[in-house]
N, CA, C and O atoms as CSV, one atom per row, in Angstrom:
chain,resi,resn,atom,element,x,y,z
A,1,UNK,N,N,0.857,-1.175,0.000
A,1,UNK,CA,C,0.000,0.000,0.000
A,1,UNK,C,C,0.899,1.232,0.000
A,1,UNK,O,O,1.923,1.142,0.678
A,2,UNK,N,N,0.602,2.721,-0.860
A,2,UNK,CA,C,1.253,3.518,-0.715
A,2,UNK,C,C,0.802,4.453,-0.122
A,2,UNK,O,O,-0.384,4.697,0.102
A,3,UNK,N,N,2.069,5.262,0.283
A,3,UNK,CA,C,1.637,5.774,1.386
A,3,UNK,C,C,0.250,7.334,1.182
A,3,UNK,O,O,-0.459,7.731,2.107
A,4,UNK,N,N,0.244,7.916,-0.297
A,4,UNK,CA,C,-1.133,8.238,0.039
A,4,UNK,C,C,-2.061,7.630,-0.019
A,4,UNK,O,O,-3.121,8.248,-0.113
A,5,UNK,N,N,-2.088,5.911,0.015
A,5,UNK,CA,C,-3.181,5.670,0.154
A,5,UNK,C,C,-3.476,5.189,1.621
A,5,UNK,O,O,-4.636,5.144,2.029
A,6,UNK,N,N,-2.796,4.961,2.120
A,6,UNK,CA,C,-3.010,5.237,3.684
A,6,UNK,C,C,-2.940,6.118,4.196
A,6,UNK,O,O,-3.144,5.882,5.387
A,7,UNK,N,N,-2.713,7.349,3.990
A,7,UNK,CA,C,-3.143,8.691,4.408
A,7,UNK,C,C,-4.453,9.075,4.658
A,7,UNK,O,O,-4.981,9.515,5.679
A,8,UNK,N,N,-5.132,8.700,2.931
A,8,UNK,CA,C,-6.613,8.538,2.840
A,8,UNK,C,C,-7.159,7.339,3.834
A,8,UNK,O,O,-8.088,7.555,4.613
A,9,UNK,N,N,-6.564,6.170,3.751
A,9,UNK,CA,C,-7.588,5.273,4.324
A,9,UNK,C,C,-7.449,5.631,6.069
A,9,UNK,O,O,-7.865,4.728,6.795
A,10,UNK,N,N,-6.988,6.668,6.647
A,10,UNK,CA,C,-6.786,7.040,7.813
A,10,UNK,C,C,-7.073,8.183,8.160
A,10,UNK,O,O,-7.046,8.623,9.310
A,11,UNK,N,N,-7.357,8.717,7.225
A,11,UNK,CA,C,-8.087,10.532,7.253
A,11,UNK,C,C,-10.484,9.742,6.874
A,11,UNK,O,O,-11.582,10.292,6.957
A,12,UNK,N,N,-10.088,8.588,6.575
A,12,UNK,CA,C,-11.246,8.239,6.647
A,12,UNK,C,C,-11.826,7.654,7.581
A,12,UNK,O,O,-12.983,7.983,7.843
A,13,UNK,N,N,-11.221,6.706,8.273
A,13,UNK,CA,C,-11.574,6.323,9.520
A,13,UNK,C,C,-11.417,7.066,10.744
A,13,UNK,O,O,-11.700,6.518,11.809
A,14,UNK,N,N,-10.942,8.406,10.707
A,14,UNK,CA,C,-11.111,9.349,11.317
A,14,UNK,C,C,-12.375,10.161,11.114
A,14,UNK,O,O,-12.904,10.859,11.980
A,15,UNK,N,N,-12.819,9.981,9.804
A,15,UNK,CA,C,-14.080,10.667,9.599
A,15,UNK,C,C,-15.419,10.292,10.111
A,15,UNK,O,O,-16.311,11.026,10.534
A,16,UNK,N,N,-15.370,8.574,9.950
A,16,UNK,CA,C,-16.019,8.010,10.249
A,16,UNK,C,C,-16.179,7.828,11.474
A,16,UNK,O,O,-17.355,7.913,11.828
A,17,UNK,N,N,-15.199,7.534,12.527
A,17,UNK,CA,C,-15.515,7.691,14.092
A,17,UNK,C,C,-16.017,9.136,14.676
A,17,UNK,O,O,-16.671,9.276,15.709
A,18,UNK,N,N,-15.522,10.315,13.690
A,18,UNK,CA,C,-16.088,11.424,14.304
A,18,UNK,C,C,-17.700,11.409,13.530
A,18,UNK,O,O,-18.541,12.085,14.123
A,19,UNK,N,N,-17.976,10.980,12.775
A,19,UNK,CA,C,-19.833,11.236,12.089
A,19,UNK,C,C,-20.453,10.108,13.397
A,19,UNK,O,O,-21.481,10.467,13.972
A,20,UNK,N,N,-19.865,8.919,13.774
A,20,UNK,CA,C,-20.628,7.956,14.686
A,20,UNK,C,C,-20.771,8.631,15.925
A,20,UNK,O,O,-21.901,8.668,16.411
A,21,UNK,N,N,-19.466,9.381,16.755
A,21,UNK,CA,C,-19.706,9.782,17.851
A,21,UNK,C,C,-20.369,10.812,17.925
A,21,UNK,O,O,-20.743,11.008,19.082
A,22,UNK,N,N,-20.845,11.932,16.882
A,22,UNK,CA,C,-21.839,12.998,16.937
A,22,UNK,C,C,-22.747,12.689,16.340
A,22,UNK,O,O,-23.412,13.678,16.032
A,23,UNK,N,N,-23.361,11.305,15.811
A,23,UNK,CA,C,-24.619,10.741,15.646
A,23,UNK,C,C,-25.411,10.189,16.876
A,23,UNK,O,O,-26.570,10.404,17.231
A,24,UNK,N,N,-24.320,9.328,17.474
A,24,UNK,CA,C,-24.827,7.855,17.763
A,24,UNK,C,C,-24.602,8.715,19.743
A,24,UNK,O,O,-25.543,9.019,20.475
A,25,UNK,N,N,-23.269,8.861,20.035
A,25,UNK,CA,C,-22.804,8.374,21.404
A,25,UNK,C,C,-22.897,10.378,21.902
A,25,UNK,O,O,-22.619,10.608,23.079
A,26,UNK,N,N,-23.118,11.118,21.368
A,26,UNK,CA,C,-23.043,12.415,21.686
A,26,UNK,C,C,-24.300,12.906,22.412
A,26,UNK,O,O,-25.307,13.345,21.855
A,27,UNK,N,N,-24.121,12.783,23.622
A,27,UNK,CA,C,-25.329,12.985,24.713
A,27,UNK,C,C,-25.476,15.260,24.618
A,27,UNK,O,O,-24.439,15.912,24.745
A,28,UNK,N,N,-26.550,15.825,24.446
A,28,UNK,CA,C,-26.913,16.611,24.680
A,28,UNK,C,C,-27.084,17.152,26.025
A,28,UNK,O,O,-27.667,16.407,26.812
A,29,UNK,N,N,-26.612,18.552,26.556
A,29,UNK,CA,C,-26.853,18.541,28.145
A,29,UNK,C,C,-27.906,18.921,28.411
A,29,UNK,O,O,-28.553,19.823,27.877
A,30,UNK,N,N,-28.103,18.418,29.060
A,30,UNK,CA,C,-29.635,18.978,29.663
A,30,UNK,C,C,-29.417,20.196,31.025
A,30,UNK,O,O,-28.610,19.929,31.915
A,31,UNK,N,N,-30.270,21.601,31.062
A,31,UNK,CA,C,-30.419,21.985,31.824
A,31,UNK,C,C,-31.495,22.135,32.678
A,31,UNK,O,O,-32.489,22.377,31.992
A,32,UNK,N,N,-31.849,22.095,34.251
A,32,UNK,CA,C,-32.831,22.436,34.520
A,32,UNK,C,C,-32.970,24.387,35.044
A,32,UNK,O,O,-32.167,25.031,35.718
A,33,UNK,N,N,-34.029,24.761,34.535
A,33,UNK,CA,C,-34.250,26.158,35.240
A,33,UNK,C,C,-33.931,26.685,36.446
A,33,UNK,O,O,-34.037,25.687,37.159
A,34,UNK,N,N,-33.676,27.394,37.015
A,34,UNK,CA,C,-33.128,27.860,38.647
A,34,UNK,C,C,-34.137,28.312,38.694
A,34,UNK,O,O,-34.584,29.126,37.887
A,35,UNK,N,N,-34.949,27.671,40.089
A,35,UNK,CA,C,-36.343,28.685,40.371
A,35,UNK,C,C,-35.404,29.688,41.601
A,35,UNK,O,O,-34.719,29.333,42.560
A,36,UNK,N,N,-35.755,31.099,41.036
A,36,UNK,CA,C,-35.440,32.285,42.180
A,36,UNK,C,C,-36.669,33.046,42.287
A,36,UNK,O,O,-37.216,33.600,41.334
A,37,UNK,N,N,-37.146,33.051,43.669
A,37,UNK,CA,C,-38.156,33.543,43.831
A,37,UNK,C,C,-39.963,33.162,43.363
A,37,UNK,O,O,-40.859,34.003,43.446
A,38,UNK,N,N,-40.124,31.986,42.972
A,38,UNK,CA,C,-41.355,31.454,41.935
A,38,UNK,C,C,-41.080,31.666,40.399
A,38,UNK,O,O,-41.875,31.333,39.520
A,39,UNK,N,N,-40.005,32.190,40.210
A,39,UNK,CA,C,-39.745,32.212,38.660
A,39,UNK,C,C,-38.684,31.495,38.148
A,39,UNK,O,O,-37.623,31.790,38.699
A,40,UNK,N,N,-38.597,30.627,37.255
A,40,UNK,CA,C,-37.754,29.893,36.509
A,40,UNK,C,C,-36.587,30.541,35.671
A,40,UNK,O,O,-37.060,31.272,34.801
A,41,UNK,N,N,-35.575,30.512,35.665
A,41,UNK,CA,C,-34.636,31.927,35.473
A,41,UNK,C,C,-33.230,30.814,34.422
A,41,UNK,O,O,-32.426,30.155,35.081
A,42,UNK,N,N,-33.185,30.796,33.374
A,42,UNK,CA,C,-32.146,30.667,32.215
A,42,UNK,C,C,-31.246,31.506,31.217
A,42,UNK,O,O,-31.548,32.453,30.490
A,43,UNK,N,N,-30.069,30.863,31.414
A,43,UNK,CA,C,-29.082,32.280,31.077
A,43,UNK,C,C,-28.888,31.185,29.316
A,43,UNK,O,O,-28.734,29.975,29.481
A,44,UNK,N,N,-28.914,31.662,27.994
A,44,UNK,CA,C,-28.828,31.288,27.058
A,44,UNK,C,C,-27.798,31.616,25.808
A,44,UNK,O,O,-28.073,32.250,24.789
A,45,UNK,N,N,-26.976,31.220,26.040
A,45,UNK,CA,C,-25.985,31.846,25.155
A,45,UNK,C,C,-26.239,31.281,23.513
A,45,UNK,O,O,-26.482,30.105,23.242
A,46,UNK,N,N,-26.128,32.345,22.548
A,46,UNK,CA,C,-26.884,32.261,21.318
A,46,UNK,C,C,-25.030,32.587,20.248
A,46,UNK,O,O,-24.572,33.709,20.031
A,47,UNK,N,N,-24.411,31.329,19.828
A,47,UNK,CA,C,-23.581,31.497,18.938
A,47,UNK,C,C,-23.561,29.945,18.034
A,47,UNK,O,O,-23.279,28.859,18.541
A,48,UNK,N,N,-23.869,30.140,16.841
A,48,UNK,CA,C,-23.894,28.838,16.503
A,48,UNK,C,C,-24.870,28.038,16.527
A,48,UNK,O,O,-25.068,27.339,15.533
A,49,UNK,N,N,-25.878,27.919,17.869
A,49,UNK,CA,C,-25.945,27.221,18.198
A,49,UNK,C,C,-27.177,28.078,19.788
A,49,UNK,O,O,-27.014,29.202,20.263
A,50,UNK,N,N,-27.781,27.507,20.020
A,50,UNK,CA,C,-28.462,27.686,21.707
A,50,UNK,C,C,-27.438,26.960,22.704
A,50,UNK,O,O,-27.264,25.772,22.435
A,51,UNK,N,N,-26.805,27.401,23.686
A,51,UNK,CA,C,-26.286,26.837,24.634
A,51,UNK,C,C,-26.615,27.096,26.184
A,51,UNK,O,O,-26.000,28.058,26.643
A,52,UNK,N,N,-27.313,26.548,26.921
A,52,UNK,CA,C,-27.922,25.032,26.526
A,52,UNK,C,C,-28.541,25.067,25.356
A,52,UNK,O,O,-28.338,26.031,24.618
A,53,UNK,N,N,-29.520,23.894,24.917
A,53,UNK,CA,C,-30.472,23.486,23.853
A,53,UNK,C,C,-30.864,22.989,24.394
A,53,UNK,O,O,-31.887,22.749,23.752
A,54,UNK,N,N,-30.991,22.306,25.578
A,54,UNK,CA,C,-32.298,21.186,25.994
A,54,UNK,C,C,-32.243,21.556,27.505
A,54,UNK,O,O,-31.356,21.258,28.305
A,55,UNK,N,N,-33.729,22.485,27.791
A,55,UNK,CA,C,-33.719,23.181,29.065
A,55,UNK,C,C,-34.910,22.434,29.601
A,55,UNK,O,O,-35.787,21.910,28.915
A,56,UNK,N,N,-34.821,22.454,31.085
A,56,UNK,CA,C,-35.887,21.591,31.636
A,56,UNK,C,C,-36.903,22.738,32.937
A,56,UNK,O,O,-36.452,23.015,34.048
A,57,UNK,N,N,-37.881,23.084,32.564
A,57,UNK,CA,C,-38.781,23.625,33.498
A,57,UNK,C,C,-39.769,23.269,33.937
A,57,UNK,O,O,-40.105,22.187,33.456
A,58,UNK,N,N,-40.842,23.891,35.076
A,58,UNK,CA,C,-41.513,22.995,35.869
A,58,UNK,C,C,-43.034,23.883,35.068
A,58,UNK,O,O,-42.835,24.989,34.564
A,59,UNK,N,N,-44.200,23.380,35.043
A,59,UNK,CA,C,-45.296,23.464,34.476
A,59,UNK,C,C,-45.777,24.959,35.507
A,59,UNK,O,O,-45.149,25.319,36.502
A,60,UNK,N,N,-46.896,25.577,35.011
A,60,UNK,CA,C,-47.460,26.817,35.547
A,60,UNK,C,C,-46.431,27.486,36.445
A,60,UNK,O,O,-46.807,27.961,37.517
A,61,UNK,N,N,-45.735,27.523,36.243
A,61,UNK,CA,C,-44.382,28.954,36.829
A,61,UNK,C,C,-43.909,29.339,35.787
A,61,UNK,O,O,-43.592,28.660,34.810
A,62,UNK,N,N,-43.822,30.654,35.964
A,62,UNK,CA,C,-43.098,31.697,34.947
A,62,UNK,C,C,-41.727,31.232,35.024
A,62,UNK,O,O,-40.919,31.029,35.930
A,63,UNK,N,N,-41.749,31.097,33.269
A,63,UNK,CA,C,-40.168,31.273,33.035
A,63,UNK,C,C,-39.434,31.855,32.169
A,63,UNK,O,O,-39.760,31.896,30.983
A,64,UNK,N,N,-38.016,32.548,32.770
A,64,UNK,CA,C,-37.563,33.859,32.616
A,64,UNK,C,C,-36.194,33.362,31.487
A,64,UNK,O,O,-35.098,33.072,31.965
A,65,UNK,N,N,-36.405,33.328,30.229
A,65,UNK,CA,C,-35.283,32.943,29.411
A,65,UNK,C,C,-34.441,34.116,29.158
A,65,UNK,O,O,-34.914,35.161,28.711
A,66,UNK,N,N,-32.951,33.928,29.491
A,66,UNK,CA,C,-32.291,35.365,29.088
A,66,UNK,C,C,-31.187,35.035,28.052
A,66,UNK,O,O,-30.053,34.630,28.307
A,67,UNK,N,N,-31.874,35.348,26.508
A,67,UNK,CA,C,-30.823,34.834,25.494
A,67,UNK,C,C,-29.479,36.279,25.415
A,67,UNK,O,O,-29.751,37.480,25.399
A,68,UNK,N,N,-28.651,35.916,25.394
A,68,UNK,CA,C,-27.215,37.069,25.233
A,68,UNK,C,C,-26.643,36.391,23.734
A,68,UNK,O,O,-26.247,35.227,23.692
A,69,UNK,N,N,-26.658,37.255,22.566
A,69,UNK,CA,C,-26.462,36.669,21.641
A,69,UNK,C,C,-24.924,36.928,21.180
A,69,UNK,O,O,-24.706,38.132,21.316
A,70,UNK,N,N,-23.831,36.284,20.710
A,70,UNK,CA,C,-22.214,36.514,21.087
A,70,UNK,C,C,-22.085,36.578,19.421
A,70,UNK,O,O,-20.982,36.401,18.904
A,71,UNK,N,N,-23.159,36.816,18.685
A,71,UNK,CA,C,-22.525,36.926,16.831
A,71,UNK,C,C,-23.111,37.770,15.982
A,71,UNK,O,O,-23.931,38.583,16.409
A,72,UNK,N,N,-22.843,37.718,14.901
A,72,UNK,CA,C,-23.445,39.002,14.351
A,72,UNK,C,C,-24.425,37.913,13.140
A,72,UNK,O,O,-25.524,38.337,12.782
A,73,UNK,N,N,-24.023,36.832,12.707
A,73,UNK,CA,C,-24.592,35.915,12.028
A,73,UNK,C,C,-25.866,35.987,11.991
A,73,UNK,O,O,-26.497,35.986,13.048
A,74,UNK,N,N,-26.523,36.067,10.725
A,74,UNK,CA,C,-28.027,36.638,10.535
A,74,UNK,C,C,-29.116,35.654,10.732
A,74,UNK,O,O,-30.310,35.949,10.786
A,75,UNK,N,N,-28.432,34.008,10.875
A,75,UNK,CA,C,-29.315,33.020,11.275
A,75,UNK,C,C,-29.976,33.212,12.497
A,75,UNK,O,O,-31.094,32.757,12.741
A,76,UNK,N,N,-29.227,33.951,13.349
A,76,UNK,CA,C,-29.525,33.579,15.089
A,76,UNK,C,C,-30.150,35.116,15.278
A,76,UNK,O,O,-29.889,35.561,16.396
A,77,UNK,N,N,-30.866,35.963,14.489
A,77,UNK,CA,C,-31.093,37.276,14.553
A,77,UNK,C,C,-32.546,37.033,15.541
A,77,UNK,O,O,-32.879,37.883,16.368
A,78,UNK,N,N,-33.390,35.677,15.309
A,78,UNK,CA,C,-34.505,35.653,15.768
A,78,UNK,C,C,-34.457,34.381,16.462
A,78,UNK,O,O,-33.971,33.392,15.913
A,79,UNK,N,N,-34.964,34.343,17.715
A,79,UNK,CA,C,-35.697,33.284,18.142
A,79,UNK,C,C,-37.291,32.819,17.965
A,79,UNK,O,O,-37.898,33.840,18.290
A,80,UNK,N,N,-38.037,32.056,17.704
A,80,UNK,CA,C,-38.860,30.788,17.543
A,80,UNK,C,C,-39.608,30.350,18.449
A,80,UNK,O,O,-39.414,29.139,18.347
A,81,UNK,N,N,-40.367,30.495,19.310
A,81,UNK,CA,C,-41.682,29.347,19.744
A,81,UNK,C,C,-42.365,28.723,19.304
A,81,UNK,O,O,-42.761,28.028,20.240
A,82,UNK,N,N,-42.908,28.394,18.352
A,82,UNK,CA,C,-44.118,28.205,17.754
A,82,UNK,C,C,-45.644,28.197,18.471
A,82,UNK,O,O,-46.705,28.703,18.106
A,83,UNK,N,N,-45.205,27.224,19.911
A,83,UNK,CA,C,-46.064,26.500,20.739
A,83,UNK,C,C,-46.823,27.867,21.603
A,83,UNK,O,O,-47.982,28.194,21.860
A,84,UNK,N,N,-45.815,28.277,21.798
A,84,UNK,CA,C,-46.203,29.657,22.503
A,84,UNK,C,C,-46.332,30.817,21.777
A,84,UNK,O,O,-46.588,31.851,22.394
A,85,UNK,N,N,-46.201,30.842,20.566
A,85,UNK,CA,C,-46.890,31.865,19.930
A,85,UNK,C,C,-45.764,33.065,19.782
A,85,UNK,O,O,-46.251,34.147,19.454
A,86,UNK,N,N,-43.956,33.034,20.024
A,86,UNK,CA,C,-43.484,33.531,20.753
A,86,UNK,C,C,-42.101,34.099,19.405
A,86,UNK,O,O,-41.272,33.266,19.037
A,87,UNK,N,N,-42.080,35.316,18.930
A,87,UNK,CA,C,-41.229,35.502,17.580
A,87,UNK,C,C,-40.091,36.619,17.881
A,87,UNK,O,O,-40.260,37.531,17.072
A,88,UNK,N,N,-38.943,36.908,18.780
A,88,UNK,CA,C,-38.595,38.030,19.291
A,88,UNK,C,C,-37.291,37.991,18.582
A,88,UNK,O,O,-36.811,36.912,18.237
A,89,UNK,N,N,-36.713,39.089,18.357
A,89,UNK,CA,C,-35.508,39.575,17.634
A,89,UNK,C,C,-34.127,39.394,19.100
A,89,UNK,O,O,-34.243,39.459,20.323
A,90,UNK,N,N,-33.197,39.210,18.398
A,90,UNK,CA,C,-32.095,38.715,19.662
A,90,UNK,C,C,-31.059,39.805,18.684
A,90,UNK,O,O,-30.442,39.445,17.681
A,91,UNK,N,N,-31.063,41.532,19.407
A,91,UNK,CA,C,-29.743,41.798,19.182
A,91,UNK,C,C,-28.300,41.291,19.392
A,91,UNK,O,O,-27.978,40.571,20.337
A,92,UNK,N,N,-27.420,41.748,18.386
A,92,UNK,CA,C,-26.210,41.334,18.752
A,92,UNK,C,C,-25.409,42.252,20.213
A,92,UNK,O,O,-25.276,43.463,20.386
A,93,UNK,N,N,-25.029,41.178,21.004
A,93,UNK,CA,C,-24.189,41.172,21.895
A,93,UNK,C,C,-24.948,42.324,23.210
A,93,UNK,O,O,-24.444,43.239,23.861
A,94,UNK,N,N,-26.192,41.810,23.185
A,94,UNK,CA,C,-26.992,42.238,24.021
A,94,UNK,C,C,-28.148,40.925,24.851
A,94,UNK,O,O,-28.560,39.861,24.388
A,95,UNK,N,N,-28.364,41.491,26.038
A,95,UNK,CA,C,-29.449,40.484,26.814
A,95,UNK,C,C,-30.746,40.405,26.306
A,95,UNK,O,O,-31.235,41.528,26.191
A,96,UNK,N,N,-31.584,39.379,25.913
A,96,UNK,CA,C,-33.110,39.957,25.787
A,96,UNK,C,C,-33.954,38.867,26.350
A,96,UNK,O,O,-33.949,37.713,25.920
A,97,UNK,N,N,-34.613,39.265,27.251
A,97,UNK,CA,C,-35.489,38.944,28.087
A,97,UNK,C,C,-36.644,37.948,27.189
A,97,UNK,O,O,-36.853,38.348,26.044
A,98,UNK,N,N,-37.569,36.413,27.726
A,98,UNK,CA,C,-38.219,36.311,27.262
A,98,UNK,C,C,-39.048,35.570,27.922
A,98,UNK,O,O,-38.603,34.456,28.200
A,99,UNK,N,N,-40.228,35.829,28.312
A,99,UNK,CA,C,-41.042,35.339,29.655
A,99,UNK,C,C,-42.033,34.742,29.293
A,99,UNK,O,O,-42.907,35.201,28.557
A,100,UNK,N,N,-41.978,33.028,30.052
A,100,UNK,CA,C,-43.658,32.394,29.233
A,100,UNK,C,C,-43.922,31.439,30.594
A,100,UNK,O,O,-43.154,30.866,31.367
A,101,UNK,N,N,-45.341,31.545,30.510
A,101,UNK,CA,C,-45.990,30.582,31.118
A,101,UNK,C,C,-46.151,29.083,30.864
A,101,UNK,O,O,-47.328,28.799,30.639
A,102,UNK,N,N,-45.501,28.272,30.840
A,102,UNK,CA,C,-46.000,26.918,29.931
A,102,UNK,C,C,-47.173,26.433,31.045
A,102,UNK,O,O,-47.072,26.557,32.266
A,103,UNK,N,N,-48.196,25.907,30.388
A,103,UNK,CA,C,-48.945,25.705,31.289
A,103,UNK,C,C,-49.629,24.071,30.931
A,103,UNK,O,O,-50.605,23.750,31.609
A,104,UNK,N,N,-49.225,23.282,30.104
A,104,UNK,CA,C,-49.054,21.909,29.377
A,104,UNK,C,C,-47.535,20.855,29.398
A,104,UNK,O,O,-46.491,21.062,28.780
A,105,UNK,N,N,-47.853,19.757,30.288
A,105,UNK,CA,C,-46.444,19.223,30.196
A,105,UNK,C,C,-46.332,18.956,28.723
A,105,UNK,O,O,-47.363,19.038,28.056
A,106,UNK,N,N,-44.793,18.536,27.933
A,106,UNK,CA,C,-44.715,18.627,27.267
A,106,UNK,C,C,-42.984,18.669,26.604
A,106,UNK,O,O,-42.050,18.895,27.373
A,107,UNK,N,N,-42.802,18.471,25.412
A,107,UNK,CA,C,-41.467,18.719,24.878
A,107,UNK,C,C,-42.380,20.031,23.752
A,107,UNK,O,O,-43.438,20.023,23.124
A,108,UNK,N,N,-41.407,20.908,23.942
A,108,UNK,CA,C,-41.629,22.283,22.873
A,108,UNK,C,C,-40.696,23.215,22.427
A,108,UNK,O,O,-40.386,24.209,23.083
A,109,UNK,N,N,-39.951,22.757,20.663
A,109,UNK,CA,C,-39.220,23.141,20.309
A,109,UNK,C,C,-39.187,24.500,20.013
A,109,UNK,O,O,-40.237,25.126,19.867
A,110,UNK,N,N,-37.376,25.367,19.840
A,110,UNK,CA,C,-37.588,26.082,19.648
A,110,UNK,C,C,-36.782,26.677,18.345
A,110,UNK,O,O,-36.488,25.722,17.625
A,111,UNK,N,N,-36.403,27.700,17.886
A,111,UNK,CA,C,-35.538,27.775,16.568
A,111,UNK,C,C,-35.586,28.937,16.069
A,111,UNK,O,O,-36.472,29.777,16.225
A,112,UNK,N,N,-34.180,29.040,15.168
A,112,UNK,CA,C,-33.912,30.649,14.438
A,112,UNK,C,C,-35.221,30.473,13.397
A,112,UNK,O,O,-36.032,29.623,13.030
A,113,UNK,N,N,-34.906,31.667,13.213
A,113,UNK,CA,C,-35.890,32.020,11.814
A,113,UNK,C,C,-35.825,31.261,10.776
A,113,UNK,O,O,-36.930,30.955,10.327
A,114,UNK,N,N,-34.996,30.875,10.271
A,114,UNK,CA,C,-34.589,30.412,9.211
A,114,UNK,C,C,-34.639,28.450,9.557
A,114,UNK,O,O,-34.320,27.483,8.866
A,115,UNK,N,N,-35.225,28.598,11.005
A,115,UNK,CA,C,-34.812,27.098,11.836
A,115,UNK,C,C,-33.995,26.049,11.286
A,115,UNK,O,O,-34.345,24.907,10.987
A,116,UNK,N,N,-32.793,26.613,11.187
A,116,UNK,CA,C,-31.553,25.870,11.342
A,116,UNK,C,C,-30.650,25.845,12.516
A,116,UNK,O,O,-29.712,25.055,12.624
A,117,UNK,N,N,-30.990,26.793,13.439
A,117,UNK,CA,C,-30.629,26.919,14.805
A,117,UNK,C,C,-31.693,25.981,15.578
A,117,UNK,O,O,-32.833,26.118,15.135
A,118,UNK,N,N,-31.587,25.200,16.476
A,118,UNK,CA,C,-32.653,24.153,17.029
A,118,UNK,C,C,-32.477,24.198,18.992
A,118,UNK,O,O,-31.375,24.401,19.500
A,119,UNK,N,N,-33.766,23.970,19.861
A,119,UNK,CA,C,-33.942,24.050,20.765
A,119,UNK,C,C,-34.457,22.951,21.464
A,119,UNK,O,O,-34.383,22.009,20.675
A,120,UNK,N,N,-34.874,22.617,22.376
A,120,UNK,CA,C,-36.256,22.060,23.402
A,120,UNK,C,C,-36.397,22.523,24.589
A,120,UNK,O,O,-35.486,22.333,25.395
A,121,UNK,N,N,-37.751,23.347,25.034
A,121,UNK,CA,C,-38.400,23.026,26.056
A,121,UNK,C,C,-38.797,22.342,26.760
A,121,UNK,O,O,-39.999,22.146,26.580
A,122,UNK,N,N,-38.221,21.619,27.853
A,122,UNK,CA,C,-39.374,20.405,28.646
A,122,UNK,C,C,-39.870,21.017,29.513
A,122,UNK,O,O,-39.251,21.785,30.249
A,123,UNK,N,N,-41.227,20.748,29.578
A,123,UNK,CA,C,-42.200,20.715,30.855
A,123,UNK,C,C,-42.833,19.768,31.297
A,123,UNK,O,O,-43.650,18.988,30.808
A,124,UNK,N,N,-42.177,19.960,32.722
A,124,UNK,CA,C,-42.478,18.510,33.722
A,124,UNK,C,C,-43.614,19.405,34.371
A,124,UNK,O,O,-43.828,20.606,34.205
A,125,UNK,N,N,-44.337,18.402,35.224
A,125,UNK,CA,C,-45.517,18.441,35.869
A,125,UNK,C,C,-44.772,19.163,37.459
A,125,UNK,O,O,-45.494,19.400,38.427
């Protein structure tokens, strides 16, 4: 075998263990909400990506999402509810407040405008 072809056959099985482990074995974190005061309170960092993406809150308590958006990238200009009815603009490199009642347990996604940016809501009982 020469040697670019083991270059390739090793730049491929590198490819391939990295597509399996961000398919298959790549666990998502889950956050739960900080209740302060009766309100459910999430800090959301918006680059790329929602960080967290999979937030966990408790049913009929207000909850207080605070997206801080770190890009100028025109995908992440808007956040997405659908469920909640919920369409708000996320300046760059500013806080913006976003307050909902869920009042249905439930999984309820969320997403850029363009929803290629992706979310979930859980509401537990």
């Amino acid at each position: 075998m020469r040697l670019d072809q083991i270059i390739v056959s090793i730049s491929g099985l590198f490819l391939a263990a990295g597509v399996i482990w961000y398919f298959f074995l790549y666990k998502r974190k889950t956050v739960r909400a900080e209740d302060t005061e009766g309100v459910q309170e999430i800090k959301i960092s918006v680059k790329g990506g929602y960080e967290p993406d999979l937030i966990v809150v408790k049913k009929d308590k207000t909850v207080k999402l605070n997206f801080y958006r770190e890009e100028t990238a025109s995908c992440s200009e808007v956040v997405v509810f659908p469920d909640f009815r919920v369409r708000r603009e996320l300046p760059a490199f500013q806080n913006t407040v976003i307050e909902l009642l869920p009042d249905k347990v439930g999984e309820f996604d969320f997403h850029c405008d363009m929803n290629m940016i992706h979310g979930k809501l859980i509401v537990e009982e």
